[in-house]
N, CA, C and O atoms as a CHARMM CRD file, in Angstrom:
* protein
*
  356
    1    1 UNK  N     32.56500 -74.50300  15.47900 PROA 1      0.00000
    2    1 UNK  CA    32.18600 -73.28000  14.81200 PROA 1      0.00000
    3    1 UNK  C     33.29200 -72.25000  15.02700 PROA 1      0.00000
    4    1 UNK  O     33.68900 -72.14200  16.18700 PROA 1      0.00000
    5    2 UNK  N     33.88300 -71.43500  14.04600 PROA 2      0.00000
    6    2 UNK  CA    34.80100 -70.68900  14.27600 PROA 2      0.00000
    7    2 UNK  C     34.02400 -69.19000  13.97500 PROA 2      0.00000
    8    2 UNK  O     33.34700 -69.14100  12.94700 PROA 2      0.00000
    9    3 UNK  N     34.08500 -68.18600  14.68100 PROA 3      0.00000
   10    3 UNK  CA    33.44200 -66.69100  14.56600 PROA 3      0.00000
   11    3 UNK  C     34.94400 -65.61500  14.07200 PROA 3      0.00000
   12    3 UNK  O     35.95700 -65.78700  14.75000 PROA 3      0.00000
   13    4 UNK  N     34.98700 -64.80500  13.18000 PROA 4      0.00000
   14    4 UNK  CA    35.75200 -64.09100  12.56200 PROA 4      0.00000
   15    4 UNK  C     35.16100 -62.69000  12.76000 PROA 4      0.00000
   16    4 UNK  O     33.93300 -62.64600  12.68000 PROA 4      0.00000
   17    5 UNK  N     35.58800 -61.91800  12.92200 PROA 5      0.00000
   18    5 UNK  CA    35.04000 -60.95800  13.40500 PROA 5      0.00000
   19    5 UNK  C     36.62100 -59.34900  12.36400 PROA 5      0.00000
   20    5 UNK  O     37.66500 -58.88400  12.81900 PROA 5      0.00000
   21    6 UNK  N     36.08800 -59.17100  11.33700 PROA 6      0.00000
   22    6 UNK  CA    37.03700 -57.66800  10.87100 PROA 6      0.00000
   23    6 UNK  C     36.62000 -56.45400  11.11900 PROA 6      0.00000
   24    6 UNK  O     35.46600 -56.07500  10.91700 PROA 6      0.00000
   25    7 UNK  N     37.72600 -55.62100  11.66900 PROA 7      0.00000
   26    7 UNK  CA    37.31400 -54.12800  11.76300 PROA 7      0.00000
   27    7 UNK  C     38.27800 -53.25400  11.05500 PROA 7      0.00000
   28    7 UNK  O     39.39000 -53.71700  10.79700 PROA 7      0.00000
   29    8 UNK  N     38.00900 -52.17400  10.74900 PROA 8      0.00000
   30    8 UNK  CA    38.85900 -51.59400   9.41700 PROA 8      0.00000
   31    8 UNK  C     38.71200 -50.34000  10.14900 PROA 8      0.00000
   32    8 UNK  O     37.60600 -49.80300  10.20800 PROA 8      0.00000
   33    9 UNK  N     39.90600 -49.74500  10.80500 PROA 9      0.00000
   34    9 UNK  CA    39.59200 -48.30100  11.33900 PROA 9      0.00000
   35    9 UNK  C     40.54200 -47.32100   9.95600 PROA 9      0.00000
   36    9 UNK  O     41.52300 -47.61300   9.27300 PROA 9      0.00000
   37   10 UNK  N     39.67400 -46.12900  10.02300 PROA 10     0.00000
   38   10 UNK  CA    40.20400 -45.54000   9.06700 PROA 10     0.00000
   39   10 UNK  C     40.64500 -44.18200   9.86400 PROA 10     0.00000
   40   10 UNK  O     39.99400 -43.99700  10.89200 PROA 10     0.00000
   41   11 UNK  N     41.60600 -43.23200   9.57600 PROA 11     0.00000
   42   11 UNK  CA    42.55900 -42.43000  10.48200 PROA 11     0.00000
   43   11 UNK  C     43.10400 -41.21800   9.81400 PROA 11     0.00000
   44   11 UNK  O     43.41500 -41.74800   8.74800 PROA 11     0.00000
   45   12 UNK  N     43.36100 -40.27100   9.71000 PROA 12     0.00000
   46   12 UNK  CA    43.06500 -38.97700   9.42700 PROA 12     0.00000
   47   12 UNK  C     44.36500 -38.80400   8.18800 PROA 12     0.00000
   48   12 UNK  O     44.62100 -38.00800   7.28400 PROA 12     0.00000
   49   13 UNK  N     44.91200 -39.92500   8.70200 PROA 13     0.00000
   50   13 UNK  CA    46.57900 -40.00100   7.55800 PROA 13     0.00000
   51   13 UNK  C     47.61600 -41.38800   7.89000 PROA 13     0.00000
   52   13 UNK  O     47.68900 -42.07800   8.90700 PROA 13     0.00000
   53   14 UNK  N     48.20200 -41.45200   6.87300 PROA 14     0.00000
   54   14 UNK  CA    49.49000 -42.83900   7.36000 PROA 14     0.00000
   55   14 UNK  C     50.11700 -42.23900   8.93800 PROA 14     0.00000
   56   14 UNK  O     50.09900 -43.15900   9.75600 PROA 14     0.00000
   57   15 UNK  N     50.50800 -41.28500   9.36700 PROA 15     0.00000
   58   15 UNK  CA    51.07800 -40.81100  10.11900 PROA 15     0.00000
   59   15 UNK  C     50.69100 -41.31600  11.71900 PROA 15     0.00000
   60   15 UNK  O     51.27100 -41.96900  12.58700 PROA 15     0.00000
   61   16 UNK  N     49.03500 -40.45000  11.55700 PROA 16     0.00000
   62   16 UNK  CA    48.00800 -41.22300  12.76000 PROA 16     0.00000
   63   16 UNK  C     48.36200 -42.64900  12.77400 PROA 16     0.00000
   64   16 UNK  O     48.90100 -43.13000  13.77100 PROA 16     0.00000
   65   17 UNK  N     48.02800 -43.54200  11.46500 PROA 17     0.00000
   66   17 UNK  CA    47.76800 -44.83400  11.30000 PROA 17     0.00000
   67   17 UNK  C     48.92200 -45.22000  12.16800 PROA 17     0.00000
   68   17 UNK  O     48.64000 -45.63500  13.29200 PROA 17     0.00000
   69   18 UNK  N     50.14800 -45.14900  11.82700 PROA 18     0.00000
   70   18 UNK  CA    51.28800 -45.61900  12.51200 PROA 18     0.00000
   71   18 UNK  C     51.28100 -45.28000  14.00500 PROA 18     0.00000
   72   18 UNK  O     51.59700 -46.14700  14.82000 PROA 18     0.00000
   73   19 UNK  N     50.92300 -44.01700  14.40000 PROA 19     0.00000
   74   19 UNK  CA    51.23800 -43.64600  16.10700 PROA 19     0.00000
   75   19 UNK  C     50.07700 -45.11700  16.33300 PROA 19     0.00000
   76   19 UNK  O     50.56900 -46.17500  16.72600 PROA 19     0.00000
   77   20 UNK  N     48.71100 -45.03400  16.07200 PROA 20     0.00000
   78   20 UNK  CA    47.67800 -45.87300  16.61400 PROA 20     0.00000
   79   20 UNK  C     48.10500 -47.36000  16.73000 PROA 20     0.00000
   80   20 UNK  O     47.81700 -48.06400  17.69800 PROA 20     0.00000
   81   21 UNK  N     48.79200 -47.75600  15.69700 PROA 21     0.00000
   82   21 UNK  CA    49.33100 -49.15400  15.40900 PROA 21     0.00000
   83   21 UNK  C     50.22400 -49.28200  16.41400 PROA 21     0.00000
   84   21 UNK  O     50.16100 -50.33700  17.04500 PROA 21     0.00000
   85   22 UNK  N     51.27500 -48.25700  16.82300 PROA 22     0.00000
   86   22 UNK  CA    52.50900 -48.51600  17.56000 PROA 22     0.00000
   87   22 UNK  C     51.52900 -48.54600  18.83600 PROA 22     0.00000
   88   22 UNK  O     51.93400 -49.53200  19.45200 PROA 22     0.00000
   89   23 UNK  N     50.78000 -48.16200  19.34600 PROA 23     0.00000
   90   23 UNK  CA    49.91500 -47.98600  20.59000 PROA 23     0.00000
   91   23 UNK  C     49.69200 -48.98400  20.37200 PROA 23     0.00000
   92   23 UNK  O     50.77500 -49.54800  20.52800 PROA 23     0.00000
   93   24 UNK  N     48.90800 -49.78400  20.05700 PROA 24     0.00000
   94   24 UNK  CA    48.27000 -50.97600  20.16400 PROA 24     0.00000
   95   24 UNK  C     48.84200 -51.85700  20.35200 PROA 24     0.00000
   96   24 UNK  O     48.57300 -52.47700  21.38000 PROA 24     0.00000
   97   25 UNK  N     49.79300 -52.30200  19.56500 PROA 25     0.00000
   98   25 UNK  CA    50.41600 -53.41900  18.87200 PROA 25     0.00000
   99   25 UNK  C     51.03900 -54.08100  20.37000 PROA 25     0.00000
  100   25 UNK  O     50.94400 -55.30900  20.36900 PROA 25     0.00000
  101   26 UNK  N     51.60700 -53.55400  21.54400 PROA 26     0.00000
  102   26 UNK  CA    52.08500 -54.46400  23.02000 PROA 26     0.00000
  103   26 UNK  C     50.50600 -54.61800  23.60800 PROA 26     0.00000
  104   26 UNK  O     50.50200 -55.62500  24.31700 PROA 26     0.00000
  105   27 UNK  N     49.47300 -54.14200  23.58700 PROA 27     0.00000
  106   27 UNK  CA    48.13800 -55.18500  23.58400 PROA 27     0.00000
  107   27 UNK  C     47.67600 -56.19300  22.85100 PROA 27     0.00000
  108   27 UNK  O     46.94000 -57.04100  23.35500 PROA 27     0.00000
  109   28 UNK  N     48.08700 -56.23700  21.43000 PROA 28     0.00000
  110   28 UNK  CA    47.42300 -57.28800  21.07100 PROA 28     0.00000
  111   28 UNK  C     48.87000 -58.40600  20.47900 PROA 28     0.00000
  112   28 UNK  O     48.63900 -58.88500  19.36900 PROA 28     0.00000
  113   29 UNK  N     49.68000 -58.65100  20.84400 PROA 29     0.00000
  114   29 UNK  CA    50.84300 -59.56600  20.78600 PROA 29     0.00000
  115   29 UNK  C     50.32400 -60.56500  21.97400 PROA 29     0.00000
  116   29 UNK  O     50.12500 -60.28500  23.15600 PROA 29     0.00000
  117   30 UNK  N     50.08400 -62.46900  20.94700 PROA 30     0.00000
  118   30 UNK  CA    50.18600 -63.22000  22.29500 PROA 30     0.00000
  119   30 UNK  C     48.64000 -63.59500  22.68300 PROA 30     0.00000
  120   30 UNK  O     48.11100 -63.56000  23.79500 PROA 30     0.00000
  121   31 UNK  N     48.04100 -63.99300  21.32400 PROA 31     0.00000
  122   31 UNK  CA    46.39600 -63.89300  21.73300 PROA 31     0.00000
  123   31 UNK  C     46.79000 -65.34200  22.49700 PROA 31     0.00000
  124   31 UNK  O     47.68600 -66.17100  22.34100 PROA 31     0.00000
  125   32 UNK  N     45.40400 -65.17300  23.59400 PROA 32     0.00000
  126   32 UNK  CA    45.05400 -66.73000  23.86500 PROA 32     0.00000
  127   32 UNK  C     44.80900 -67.89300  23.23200 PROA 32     0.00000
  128   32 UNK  O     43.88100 -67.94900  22.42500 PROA 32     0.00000
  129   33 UNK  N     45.24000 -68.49500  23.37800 PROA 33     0.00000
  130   33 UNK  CA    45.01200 -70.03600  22.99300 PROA 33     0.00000
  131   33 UNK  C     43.82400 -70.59600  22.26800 PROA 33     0.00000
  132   33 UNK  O     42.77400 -70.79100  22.87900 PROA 33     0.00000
  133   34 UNK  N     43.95400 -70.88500  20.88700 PROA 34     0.00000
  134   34 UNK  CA    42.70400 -70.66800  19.84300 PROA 34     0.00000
  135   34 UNK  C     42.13400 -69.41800  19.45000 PROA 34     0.00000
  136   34 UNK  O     41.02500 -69.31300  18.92600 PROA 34     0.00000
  137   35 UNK  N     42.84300 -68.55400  19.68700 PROA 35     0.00000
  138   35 UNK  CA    41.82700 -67.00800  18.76400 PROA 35     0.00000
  139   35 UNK  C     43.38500 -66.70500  17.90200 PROA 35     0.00000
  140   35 UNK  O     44.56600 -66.75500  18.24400 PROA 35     0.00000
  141   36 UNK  N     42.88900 -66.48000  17.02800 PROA 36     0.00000
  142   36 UNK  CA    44.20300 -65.33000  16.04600 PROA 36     0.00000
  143   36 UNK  C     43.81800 -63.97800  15.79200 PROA 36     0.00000
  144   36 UNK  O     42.71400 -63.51100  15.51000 PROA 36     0.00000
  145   37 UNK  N     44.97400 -63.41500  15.95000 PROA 37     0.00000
  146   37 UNK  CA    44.36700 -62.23500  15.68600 PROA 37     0.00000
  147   37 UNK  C     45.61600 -61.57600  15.02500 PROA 37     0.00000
  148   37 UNK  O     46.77800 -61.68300  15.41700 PROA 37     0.00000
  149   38 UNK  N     45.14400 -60.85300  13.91200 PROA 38     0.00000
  150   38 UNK  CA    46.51700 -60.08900  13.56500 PROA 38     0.00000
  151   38 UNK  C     45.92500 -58.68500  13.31200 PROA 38     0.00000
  152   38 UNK  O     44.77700 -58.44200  13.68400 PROA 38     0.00000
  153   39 UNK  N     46.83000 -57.56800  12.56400 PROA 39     0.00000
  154   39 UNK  CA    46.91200 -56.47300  12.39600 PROA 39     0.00000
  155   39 UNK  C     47.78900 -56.06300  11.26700 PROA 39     0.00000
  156   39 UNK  O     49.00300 -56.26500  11.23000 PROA 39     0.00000
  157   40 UNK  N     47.03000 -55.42700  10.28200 PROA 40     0.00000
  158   40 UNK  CA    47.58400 -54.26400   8.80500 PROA 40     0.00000
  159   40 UNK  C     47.22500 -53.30700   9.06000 PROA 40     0.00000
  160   40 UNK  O     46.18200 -53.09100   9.67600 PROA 40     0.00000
  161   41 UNK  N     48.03100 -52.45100   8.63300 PROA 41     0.00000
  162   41 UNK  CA    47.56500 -51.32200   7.96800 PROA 41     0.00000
  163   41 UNK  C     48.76400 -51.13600   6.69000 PROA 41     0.00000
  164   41 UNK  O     49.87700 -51.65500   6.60700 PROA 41     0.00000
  165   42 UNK  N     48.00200 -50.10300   5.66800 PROA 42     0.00000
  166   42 UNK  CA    48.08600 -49.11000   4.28400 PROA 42     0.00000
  167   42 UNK  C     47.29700 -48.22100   4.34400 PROA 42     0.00000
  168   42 UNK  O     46.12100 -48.27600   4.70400 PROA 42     0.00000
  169   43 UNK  N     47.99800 -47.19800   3.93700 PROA 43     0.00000
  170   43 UNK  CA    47.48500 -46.16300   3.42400 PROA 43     0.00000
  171   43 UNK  C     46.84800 -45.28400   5.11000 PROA 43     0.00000
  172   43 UNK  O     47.48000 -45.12800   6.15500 PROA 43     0.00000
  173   44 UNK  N     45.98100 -45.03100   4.90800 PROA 44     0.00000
  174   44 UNK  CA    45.12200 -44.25400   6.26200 PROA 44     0.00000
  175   44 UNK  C     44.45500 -45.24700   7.31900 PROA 44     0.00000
  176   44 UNK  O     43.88600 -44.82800   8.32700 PROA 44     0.00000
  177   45 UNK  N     44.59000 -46.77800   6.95900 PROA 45     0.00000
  178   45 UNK  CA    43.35100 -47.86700   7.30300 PROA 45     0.00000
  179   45 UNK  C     44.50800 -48.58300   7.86400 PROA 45     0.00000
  180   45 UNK  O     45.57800 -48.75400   7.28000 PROA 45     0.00000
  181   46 UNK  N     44.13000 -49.08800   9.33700 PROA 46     0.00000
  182   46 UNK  CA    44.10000 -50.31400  10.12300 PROA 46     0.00000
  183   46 UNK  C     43.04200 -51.33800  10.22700 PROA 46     0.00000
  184   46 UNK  O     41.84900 -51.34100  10.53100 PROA 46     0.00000
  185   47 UNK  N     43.97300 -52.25700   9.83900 PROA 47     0.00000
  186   47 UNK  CA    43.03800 -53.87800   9.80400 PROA 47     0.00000
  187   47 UNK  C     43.04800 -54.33000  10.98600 PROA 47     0.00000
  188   47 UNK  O     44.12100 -54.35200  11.58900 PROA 47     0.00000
  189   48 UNK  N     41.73800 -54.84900  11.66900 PROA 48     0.00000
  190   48 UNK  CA    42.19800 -56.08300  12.74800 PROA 48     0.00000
  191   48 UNK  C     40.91100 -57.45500  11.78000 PROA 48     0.00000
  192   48 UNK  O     39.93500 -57.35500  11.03600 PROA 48     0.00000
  193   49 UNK  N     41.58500 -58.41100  12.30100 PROA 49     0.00000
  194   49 UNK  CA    41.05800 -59.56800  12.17300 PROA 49     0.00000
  195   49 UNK  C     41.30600 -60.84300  12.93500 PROA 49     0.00000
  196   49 UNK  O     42.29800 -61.57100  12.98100 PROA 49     0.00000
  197   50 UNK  N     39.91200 -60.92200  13.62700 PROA 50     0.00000
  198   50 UNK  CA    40.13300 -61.73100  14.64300 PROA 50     0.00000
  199   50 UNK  C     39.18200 -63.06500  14.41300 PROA 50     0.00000
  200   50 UNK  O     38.12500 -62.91500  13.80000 PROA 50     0.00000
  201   51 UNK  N     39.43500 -63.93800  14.74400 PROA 51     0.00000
  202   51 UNK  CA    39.22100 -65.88000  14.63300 PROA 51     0.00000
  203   51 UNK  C     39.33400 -66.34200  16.01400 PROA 51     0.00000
  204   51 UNK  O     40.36100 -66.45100  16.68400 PROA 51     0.00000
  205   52 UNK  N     37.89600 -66.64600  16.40100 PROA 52     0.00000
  206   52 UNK  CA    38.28600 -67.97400  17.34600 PROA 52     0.00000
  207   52 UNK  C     36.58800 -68.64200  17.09300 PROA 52     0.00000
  208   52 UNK  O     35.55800 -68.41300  16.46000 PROA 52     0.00000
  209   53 UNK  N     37.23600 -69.69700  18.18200 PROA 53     0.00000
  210   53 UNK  CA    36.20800 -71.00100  18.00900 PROA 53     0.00000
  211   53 UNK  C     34.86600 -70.39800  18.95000 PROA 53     0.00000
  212   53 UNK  O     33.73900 -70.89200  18.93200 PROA 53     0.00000
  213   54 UNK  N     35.29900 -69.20500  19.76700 PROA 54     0.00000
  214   54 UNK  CA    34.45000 -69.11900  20.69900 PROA 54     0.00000
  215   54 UNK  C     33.78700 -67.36900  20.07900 PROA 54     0.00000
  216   54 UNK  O     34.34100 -66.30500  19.80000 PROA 54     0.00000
  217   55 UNK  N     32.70300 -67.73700  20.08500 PROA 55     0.00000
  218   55 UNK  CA    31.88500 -66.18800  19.89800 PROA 55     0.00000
  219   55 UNK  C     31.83700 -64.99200  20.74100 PROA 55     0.00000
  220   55 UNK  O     31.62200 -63.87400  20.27200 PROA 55     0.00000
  221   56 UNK  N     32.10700 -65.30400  22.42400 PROA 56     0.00000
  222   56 UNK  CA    32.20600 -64.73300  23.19000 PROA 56     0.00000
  223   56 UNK  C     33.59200 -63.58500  23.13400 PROA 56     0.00000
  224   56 UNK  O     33.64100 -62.37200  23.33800 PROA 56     0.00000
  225   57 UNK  N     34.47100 -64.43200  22.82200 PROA 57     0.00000
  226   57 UNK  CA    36.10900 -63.98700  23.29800 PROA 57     0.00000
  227   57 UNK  C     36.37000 -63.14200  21.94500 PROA 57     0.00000
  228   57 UNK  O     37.14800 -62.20300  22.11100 PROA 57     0.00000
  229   58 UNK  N     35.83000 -63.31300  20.55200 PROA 58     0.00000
  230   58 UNK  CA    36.04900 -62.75400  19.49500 PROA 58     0.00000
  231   58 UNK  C     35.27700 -61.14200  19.89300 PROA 58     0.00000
  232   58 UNK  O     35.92700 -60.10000  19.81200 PROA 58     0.00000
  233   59 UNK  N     33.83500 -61.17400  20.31500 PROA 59     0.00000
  234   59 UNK  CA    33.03100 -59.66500  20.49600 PROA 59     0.00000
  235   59 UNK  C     33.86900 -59.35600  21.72500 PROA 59     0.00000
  236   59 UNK  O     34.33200 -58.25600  21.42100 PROA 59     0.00000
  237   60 UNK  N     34.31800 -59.63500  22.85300 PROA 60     0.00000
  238   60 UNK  CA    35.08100 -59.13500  24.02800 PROA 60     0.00000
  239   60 UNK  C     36.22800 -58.65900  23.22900 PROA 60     0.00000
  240   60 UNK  O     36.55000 -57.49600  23.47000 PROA 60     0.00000
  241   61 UNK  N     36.92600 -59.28500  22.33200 PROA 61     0.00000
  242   61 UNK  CA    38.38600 -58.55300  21.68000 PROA 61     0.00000
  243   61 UNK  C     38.04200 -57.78700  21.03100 PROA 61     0.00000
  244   61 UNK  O     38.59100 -56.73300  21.35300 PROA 61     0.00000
  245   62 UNK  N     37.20800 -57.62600  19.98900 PROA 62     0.00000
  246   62 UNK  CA    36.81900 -56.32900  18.96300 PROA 62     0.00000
  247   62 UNK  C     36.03400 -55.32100  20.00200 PROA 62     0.00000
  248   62 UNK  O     35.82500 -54.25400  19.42500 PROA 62     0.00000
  249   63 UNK  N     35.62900 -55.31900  21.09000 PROA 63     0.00000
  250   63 UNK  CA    35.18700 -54.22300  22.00300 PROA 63     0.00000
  251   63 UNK  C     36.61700 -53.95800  22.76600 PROA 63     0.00000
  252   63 UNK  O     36.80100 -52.77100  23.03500 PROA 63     0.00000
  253   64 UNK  N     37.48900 -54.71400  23.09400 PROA 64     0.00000
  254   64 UNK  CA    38.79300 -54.00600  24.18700 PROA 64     0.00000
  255   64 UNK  C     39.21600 -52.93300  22.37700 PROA 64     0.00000
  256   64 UNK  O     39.39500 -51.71600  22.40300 PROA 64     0.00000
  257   65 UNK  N     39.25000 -53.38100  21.66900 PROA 65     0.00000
  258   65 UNK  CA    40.33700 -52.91100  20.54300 PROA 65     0.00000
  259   65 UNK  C     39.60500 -51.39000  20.22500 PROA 65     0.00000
  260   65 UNK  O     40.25500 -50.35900  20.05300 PROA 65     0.00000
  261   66 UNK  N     38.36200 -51.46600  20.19200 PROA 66     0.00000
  262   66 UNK  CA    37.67600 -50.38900  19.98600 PROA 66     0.00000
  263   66 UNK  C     37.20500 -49.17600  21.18700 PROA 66     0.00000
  264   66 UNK  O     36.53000 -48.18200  20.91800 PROA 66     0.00000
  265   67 UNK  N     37.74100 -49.53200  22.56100 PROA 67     0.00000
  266   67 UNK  CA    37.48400 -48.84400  22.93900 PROA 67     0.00000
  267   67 UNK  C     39.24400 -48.08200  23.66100 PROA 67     0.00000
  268   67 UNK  O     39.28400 -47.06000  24.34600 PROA 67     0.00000
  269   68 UNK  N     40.33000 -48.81000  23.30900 PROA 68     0.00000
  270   68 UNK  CA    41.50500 -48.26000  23.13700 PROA 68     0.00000
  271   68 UNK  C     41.91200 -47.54100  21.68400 PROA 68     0.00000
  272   68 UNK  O     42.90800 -46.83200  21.54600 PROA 68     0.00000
  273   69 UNK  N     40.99400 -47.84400  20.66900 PROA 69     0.00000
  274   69 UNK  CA    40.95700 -46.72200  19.70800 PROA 69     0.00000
  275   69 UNK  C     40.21800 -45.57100  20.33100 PROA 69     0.00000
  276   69 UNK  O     40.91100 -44.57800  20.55600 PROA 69     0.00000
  277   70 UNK  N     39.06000 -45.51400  20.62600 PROA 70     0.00000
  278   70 UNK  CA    38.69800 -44.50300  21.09300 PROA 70     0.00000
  279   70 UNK  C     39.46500 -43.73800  21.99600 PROA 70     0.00000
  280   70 UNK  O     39.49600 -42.52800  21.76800 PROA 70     0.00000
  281   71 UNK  N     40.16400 -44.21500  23.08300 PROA 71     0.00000
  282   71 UNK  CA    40.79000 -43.76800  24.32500 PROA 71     0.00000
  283   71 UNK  C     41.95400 -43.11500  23.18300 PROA 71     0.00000
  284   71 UNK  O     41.99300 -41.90500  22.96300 PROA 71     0.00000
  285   72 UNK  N     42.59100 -43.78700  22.71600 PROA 72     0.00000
  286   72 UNK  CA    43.80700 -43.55800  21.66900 PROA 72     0.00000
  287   72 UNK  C     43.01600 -41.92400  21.05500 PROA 72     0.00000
  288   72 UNK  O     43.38600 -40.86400  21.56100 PROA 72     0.00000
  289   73 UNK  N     42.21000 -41.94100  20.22800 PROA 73     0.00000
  290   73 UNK  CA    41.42200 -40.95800  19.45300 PROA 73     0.00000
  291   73 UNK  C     41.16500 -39.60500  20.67900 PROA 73     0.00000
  292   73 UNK  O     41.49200 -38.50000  20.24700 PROA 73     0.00000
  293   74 UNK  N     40.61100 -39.63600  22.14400 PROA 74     0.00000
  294   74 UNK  CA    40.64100 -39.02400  22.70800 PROA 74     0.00000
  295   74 UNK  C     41.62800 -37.89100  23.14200 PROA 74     0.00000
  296   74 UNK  O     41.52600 -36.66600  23.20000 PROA 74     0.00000
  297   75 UNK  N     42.96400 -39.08700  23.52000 PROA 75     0.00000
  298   75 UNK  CA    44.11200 -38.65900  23.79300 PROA 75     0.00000
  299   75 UNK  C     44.73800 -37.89100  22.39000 PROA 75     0.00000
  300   75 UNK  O     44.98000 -36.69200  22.53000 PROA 75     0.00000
  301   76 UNK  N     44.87800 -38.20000  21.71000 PROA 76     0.00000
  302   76 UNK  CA    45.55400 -37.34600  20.09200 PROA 76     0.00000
  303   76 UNK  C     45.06300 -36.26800  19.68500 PROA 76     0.00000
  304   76 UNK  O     45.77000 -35.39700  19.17800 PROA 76     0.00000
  305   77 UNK  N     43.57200 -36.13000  19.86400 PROA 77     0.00000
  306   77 UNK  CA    43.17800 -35.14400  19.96800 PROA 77     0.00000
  307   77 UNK  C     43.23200 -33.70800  21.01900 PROA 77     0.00000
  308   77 UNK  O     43.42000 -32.50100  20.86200 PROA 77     0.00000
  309   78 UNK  N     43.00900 -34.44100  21.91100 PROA 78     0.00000
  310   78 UNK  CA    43.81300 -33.54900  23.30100 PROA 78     0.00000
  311   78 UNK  C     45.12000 -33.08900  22.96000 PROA 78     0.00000
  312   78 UNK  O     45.33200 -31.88000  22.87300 PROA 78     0.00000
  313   79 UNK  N     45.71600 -33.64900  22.82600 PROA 79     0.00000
  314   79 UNK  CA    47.33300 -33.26100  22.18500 PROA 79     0.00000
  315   79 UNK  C     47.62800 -32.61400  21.10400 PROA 79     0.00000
  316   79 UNK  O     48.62900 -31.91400  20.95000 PROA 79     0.00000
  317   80 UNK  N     46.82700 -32.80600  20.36500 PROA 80     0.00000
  318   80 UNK  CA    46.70700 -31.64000  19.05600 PROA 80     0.00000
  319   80 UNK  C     46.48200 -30.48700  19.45100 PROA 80     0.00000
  320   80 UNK  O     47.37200 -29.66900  19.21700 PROA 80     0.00000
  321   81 UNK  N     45.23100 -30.00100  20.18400 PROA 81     0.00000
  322   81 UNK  CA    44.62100 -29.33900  20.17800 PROA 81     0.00000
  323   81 UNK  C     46.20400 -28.34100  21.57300 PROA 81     0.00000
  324   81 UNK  O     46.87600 -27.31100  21.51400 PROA 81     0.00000
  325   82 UNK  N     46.10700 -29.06200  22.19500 PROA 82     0.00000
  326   82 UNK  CA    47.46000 -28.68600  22.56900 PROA 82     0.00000
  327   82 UNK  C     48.65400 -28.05400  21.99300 PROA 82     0.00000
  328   82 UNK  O     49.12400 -26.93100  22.17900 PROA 82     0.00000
  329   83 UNK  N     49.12500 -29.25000  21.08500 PROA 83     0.00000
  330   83 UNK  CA    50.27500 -28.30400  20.18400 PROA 83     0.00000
  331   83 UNK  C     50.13200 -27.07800  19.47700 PROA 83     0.00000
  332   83 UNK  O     50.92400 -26.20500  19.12200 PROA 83     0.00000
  333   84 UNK  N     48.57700 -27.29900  19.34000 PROA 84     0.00000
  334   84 UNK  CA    48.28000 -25.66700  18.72300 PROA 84     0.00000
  335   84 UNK  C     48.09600 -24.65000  19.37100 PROA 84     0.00000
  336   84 UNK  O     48.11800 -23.57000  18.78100 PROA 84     0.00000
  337   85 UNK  N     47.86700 -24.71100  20.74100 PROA 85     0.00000
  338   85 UNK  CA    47.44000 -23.65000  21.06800 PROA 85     0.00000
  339   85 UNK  C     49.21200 -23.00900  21.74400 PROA 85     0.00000
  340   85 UNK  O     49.13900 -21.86600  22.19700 PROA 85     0.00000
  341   86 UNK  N     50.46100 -23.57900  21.80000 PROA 86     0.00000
  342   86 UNK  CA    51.31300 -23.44400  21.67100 PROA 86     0.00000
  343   86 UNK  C     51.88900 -23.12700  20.50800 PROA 86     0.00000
  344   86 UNK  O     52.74200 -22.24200  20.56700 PROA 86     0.00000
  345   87 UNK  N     51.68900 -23.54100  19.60100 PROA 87     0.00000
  346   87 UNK  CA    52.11200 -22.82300  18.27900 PROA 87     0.00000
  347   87 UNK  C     51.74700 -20.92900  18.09800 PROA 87     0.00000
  348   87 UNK  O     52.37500 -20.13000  17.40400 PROA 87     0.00000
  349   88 UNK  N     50.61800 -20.67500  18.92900 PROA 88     0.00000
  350   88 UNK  CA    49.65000 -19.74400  18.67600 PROA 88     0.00000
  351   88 UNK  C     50.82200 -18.54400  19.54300 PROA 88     0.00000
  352   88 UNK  O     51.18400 -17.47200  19.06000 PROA 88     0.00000
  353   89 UNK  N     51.16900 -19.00300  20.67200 PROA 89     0.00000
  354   89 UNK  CA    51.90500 -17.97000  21.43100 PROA 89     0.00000
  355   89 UNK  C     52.64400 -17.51600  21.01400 PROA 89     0.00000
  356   89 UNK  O     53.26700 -16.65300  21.63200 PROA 89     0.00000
């Protein structure tokens, strides 16, 4: 049985899309042995799509990926909110 598992994050602009992708991308290079996993993005949207034989290791990868988007989303925001309040002075 093979489990496939897609998530489609969508991101405030190409700009985000790219910082988030470049973040990610030295975590997910090098899946284990029987899962694939790759990564797109266009436009505002990052693709992941992940394949393996095992059901377990596919929901464990779409939860690490989603909760380094979040961490990712945390941090950018912090930093925004930052650059602005430097802009302001």
């Amino acid at each position: 049985m093979k489990t496939t598992v897609q998530l489609m994050v969508g991101c405030s602009d190409a700009t985000v899309r790219k910082k988030l992708a470049s973040v990610l991308t030295p975590d997910n290079e090098g899946a284990p042995q029987g899962m694939k996993l790759s990564m797109a993005g266009a436009g505002r949207g990052l693709e992941f799509k992940i394949e393996s034989g095992s059901p377990t290791s596919v929901l464990s990868t779409a939860l690490a990926i989603l909760r380094d988007v979040a961490l990712f989303q945390e941090v950018w925001l912090l930093s925004q909110s930052k650059d602005a309040r430097g802009h302001r002075a």
